[in-house]
mmCIF file of the C-alpha atoms, coordinates in Angstrom:
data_MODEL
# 
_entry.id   MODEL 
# 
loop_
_atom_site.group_PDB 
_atom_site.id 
_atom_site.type_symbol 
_atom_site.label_atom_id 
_atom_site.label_alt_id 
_atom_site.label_comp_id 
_atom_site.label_asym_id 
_atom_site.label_entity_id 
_atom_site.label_seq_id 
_atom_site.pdbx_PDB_ins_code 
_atom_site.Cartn_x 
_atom_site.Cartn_y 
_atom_site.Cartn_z 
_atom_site.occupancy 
_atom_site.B_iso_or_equiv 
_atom_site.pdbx_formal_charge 
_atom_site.auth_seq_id 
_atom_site.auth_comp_id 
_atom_site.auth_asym_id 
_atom_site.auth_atom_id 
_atom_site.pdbx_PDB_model_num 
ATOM 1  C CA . UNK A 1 1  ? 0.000   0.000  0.000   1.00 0.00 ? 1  UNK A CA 1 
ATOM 2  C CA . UNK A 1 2  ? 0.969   3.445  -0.949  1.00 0.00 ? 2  UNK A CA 1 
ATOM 3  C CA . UNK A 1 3  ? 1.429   6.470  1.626   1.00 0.00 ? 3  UNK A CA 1 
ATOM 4  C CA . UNK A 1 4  ? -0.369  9.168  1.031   1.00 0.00 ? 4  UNK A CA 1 
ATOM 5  C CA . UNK A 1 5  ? 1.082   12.611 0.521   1.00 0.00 ? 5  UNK A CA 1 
ATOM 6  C CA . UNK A 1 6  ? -0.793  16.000 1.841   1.00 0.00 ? 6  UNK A CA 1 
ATOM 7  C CA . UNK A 1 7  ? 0.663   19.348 0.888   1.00 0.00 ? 7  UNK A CA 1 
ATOM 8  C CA . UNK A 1 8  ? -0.916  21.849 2.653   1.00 0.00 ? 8  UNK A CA 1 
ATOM 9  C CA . UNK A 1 9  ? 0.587   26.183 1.199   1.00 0.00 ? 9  UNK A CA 1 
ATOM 10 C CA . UNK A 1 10 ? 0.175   29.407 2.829   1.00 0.00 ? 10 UNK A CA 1 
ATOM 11 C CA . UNK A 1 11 ? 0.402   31.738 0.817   1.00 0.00 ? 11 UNK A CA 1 
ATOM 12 C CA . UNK A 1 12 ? 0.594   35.478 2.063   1.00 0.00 ? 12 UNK A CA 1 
ATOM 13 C CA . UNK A 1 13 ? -0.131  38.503 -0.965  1.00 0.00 ? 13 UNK A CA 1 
ATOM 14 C CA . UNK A 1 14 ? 2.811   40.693 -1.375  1.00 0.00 ? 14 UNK A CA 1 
ATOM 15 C CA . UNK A 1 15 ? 1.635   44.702 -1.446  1.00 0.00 ? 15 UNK A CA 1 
ATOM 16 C CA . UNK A 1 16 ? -0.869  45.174 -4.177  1.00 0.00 ? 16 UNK A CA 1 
ATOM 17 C CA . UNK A 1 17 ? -1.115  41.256 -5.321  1.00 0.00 ? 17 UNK A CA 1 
ATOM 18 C CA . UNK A 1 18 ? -3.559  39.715 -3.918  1.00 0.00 ? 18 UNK A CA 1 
ATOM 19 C CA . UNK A 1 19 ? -6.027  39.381 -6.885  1.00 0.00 ? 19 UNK A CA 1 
ATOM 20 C CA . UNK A 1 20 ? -3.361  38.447 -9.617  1.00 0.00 ? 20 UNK A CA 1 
ATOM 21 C CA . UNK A 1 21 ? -2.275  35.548 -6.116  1.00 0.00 ? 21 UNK A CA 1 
ATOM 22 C CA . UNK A 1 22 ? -5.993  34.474 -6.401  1.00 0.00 ? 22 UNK A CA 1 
ATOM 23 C CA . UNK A 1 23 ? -5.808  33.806 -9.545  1.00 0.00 ? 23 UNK A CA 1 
ATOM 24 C CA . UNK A 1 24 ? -2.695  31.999 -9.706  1.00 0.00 ? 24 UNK A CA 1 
ATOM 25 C CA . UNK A 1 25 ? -3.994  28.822 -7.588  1.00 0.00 ? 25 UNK A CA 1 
ATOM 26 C CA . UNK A 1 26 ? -7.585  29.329 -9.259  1.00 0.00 ? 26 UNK A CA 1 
ATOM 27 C CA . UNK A 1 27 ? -5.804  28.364 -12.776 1.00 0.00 ? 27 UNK A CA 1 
ATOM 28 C CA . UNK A 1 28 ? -4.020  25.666 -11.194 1.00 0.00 ? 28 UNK A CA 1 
ATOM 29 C CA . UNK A 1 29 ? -7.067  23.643 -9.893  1.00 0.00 ? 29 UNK A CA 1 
ATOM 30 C CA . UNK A 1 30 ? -8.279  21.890 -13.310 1.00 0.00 ? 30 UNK A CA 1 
ATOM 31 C CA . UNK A 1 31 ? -5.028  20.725 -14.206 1.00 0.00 ? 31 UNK A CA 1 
ATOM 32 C CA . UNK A 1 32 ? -4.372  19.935 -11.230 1.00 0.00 ? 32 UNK A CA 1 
ATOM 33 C CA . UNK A 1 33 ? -7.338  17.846 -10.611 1.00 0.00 ? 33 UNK A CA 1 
ATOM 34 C CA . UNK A 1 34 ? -6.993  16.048 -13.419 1.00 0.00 ? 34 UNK A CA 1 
ATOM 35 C CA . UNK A 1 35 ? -3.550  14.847 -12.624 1.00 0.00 ? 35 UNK A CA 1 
ATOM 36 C CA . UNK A 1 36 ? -2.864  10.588 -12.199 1.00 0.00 ? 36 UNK A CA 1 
ATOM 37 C CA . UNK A 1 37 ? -3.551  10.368 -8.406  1.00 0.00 ? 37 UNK A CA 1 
ATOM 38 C CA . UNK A 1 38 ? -4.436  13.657 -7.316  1.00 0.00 ? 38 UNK A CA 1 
ATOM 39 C CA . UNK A 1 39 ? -6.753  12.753 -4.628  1.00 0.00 ? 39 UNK A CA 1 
ATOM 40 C CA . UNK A 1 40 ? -7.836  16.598 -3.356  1.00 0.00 ? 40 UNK A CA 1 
ATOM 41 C CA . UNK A 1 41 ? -6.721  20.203 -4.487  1.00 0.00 ? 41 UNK A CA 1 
ATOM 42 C CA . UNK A 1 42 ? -8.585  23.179 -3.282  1.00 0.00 ? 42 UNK A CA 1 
ATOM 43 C CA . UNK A 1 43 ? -7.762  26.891 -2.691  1.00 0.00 ? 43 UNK A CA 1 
ATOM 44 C CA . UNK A 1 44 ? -8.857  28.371 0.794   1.00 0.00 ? 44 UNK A CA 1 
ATOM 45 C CA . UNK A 1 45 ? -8.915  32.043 1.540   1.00 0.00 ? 45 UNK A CA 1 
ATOM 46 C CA . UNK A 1 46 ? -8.695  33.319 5.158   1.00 0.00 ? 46 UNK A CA 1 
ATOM 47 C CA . UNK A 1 47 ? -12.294 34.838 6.492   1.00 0.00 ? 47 UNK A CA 1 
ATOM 48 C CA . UNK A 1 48 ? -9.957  37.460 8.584   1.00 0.00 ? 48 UNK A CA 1 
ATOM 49 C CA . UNK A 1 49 ? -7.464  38.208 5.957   1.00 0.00 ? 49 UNK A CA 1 
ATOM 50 C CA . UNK A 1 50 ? -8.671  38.431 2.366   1.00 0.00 ? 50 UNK A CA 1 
ATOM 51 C CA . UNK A 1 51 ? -4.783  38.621 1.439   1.00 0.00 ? 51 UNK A CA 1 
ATOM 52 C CA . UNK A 1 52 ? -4.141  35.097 2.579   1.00 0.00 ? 52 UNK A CA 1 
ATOM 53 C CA . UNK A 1 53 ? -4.762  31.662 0.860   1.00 0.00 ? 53 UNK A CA 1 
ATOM 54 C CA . UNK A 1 54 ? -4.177  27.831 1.570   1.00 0.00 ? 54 UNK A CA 1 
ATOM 55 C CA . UNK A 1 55 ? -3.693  25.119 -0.817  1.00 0.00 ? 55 UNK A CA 1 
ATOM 56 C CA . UNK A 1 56 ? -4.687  22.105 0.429   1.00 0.00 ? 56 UNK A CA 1 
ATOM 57 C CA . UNK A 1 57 ? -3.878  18.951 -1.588  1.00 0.00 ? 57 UNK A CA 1 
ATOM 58 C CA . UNK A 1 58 ? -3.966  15.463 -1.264  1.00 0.00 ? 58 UNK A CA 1 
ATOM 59 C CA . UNK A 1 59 ? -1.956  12.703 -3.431  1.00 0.00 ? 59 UNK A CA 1 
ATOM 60 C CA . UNK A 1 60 ? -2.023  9.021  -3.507  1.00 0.00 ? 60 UNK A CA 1 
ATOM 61 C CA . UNK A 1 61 ? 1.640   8.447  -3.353  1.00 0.00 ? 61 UNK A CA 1 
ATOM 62 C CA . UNK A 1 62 ? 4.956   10.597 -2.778  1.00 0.00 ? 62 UNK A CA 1 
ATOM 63 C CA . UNK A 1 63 ? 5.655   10.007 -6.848  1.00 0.00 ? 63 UNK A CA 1 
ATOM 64 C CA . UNK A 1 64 ? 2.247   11.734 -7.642  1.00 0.00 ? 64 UNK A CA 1 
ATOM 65 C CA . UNK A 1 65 ? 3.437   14.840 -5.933  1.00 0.00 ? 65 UNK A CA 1 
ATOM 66 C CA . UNK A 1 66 ? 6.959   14.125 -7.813  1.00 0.00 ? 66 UNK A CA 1 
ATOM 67 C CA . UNK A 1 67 ? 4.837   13.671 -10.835 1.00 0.00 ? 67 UNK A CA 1 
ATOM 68 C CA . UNK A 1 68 ? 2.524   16.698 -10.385 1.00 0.00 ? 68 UNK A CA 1 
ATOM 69 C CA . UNK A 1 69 ? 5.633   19.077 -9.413  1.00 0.00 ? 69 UNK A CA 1 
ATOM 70 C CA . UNK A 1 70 ? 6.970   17.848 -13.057 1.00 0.00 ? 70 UNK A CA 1 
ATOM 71 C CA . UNK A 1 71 ? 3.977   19.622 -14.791 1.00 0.00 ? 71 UNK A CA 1 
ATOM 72 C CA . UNK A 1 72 ? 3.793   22.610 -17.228 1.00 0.00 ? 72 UNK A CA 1 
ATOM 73 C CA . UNK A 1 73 ? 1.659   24.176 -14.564 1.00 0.00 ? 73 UNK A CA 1 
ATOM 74 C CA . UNK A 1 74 ? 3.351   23.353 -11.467 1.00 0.00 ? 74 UNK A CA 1 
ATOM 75 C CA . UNK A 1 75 ? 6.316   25.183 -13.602 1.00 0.00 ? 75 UNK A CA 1 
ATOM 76 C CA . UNK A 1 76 ? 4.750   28.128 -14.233 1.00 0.00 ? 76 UNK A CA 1 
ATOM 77 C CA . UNK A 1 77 ? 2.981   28.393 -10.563 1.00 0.00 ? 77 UNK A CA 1 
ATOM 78 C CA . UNK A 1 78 ? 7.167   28.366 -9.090  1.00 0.00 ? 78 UNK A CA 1 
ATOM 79 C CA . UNK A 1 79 ? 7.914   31.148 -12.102 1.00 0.00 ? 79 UNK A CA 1 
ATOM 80 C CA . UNK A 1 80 ? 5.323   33.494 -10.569 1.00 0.00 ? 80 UNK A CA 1 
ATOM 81 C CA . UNK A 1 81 ? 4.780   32.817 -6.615  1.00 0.00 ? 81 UNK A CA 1 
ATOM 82 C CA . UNK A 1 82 ? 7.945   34.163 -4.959  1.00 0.00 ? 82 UNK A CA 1 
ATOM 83 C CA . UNK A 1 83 ? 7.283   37.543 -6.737  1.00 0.00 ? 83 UNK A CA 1 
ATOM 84 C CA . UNK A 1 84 ? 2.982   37.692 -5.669  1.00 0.00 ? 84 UNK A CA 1 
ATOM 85 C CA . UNK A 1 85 ? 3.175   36.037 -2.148  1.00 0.00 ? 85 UNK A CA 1 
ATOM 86 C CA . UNK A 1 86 ? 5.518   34.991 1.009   1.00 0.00 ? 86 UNK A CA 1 
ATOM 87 C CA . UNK A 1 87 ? 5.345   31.397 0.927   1.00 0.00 ? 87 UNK A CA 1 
ATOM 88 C CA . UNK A 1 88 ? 5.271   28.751 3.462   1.00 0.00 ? 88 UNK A CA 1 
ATOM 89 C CA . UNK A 1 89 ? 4.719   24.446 2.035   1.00 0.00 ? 89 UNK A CA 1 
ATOM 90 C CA . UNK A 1 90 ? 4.165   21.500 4.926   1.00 0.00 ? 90 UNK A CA 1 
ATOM 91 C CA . UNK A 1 91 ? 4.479   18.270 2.795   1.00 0.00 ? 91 UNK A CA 1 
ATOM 92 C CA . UNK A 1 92 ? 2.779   15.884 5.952   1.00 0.00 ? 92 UNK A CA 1 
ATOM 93 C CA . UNK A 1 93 ? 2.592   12.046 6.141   1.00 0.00 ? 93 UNK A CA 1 
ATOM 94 C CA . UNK A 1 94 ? -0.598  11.090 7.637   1.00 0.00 ? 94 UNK A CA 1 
ATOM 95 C CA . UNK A 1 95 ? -0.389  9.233  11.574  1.00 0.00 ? 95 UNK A CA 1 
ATOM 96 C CA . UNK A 1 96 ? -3.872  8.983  11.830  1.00 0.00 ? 96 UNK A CA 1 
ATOM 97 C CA . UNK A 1 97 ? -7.115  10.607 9.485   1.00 0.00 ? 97 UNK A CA 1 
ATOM 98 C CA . UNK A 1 98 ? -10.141 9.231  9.246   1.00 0.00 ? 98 UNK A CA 1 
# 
């Protein structure tokens, strides 16, 4: 049996970004999706802080999220983010989820 993978992102809008940071995950969620064992990928915005978003994925195995970070999407998401948003990526193993 295969481990599964969670990534869970915080991402944080630089000064004047935080609609071109929405839609940077927004365009990400088809592909992403539709990836070979992509279990769960969904873009959260805080209630408190309009400026702050979490990605929360789920993948079936660690070589999905290889897979997935190998895509033309994934690319351009890492050619964009550092400039729109402080950054912070957990990449968890679960020890107990229902």
């Amino acid at each position: 049996m295969t481990k599964t993978v969670k990534i869970v992102a915080t991402l944080v809008a630089r000064p004047g970004k935080a609609d071109q940071l929405k839609d940077l995950p927004l365009a990400m969620a088809a592909p992403s999706r539709a990836e070979p064992g992509n279990l769960r990928w969904d873009v959260w915005q805080d209630q408190a802080e309009c400026s702050r978003f979490v990605l929360d994925e789920l993948y079936e195995s660690a070589a999905s999220v290889m897979a997935h970070r190998q895509t033309p999407h994934f690319a351009n998401y890492l050619s964009r983010i550092n400039d729109l948003a402080k950054r912070n990526v957990f990449v968890l193993d679960a020890i107990k989820v229902a």
